[in-house]
C-alpha positions as CSV (number, residue, x, y, z in Angstrom):
1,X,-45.2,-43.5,-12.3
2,X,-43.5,-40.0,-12.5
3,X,-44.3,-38.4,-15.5
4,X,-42.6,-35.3,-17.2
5,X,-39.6,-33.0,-16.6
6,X,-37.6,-33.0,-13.3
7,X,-34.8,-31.3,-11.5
8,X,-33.9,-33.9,-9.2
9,X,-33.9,-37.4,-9.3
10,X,-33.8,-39.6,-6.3
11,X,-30.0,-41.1,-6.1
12,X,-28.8,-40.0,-9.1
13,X,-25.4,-38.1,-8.4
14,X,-25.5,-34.8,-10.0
15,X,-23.5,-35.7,-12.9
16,X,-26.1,-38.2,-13.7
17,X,-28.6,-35.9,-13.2
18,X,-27.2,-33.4,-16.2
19,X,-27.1,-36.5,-18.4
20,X,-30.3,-37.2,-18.0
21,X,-31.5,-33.9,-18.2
22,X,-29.7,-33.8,-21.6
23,X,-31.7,-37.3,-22.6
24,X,-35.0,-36.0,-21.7
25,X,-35.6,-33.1,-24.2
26,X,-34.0,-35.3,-26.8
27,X,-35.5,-38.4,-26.7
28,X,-38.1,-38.6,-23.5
29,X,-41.5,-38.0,-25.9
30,X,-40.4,-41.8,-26.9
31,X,-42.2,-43.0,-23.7
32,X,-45.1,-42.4,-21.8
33,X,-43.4,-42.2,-18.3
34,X,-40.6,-43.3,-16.2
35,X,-39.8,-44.8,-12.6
36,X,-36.8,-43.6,-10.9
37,X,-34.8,-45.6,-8.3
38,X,-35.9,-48.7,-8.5
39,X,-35.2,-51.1,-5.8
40,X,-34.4,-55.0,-6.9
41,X,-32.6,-57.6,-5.9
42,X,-33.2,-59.4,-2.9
43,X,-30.5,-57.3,-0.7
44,X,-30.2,-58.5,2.9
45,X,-32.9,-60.8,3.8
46,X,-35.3,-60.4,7.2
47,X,-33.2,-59.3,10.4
48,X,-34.1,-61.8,13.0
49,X,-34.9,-59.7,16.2
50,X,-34.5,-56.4,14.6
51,X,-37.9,-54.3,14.8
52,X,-39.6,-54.7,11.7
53,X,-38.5,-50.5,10.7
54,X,-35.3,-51.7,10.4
55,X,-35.1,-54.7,8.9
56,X,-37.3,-52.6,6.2
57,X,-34.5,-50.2,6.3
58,X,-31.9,-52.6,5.6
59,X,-33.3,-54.5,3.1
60,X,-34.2,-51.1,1.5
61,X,-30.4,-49.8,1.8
62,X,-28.9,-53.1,0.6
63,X,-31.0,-53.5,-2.4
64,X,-30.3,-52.6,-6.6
65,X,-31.0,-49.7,-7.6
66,X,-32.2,-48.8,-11.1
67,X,-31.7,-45.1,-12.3
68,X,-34.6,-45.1,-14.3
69,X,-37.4,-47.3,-15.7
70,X,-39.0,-46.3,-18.9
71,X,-43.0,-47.2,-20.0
72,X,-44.0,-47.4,-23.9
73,X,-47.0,-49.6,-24.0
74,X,-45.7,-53.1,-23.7
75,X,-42.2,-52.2,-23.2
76,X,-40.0,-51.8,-20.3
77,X,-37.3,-50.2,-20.7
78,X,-33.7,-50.3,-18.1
79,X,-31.7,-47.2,-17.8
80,X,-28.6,-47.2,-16.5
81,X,-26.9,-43.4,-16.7
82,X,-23.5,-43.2,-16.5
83,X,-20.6,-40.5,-16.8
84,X,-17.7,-41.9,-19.2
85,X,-19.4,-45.5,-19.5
86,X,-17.4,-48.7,-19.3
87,X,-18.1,-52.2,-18.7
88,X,-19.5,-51.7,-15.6
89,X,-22.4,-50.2,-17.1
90,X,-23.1,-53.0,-19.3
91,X,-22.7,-55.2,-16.1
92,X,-25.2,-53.1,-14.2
93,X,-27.9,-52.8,-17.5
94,X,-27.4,-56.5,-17.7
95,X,-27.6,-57.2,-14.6
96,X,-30.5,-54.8,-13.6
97,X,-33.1,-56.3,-16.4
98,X,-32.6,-59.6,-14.9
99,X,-33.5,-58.3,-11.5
100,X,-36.0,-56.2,-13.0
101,X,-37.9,-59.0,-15.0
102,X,-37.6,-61.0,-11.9
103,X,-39.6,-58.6,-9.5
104,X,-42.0,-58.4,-12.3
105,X,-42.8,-61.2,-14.2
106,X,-45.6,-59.1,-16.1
107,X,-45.1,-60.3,-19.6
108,X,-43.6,-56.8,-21.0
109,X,-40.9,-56.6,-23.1
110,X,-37.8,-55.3,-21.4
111,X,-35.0,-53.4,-23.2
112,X,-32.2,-52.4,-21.5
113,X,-30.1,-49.0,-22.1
114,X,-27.1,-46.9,-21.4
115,X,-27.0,-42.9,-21.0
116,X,-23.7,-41.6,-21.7
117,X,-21.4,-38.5,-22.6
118,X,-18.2,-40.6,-23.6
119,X,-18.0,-44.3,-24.4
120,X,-15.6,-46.1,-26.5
121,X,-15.5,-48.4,-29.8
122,X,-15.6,-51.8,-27.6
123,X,-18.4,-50.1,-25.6
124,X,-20.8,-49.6,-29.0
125,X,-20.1,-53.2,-30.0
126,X,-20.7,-54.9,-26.8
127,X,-24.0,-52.9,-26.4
128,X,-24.8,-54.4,-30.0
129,X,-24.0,-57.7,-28.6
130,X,-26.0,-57.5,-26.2
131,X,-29.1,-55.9,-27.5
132,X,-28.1,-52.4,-25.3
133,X,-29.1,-49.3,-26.5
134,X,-26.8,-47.0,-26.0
135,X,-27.3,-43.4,-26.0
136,X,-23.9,-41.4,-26.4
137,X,-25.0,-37.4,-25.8
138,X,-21.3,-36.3,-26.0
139,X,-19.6,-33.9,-24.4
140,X,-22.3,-32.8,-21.8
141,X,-20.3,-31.0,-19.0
């Protein structure tokens, strides 16, 4: 688990990375630690003939990725962070969790939520809907 304050984060694109540099000060002492690209999914399955590198490779490449996972005791918590979010980040939060409980069939509670600078109404009441947190930081950039 990967604890604290960081200036890069593994796949994020850099826009994602000042959002979530925004969302840690703010609200990061709400969990004890967080994972960041997380691999799920069953991606493309064994390579027949390929060395077994490669077919690592490929299943590695061709897999989900969460952004970031947060920890708080018995909770799991899904982040998807996303410039300008829209329904696709509902469908990757959504989707993600799924994956997520999947791979780890632990028990936890998972929670699934969006970072954001600019959303829009339908956005806030499909999150509701959904049981999405979403955290709107505003005008970032």
């Amino acid at each position: 688990m990967i604890c604290g304050t960081r200036f890069r984060y593994p796949h994020m694109l850099p826009a994602d990375q000042l959002l979530w540099g925004v969302f840690l000060p703010k609200y990061g002492s709400y969990w004890d630690g967080f994972d960041y690209d997380i691999h799920v999914g069953e991606g493309v399955g064994p390579l027949p003939g390929y060395p077994p590198a490669i077919a690592r490779a490929a299943l590695s490449l061709t897999q989900k990725r969460i952004d970031a996972v947060g920890y708080r005791g018995s909770e799991v918590w899904v982040f998807e962070i996303k410039p300008h979010a829209g329904l696709s980040a509902i469908g990757q939060v959504l989707s993600y969790s799924e994956l997520y409980d999947t791979a780890h069939p632990g028990g936890l509670v998972t929670h699934k939520a969006i970072v954001t600078d600019l959303t829009d109404a339908d956005i806030h009441t499909l999150c509701r809907t959904w049981a999405i947190r979403l955290y709107s930081l505003g005008n970032v950039a």
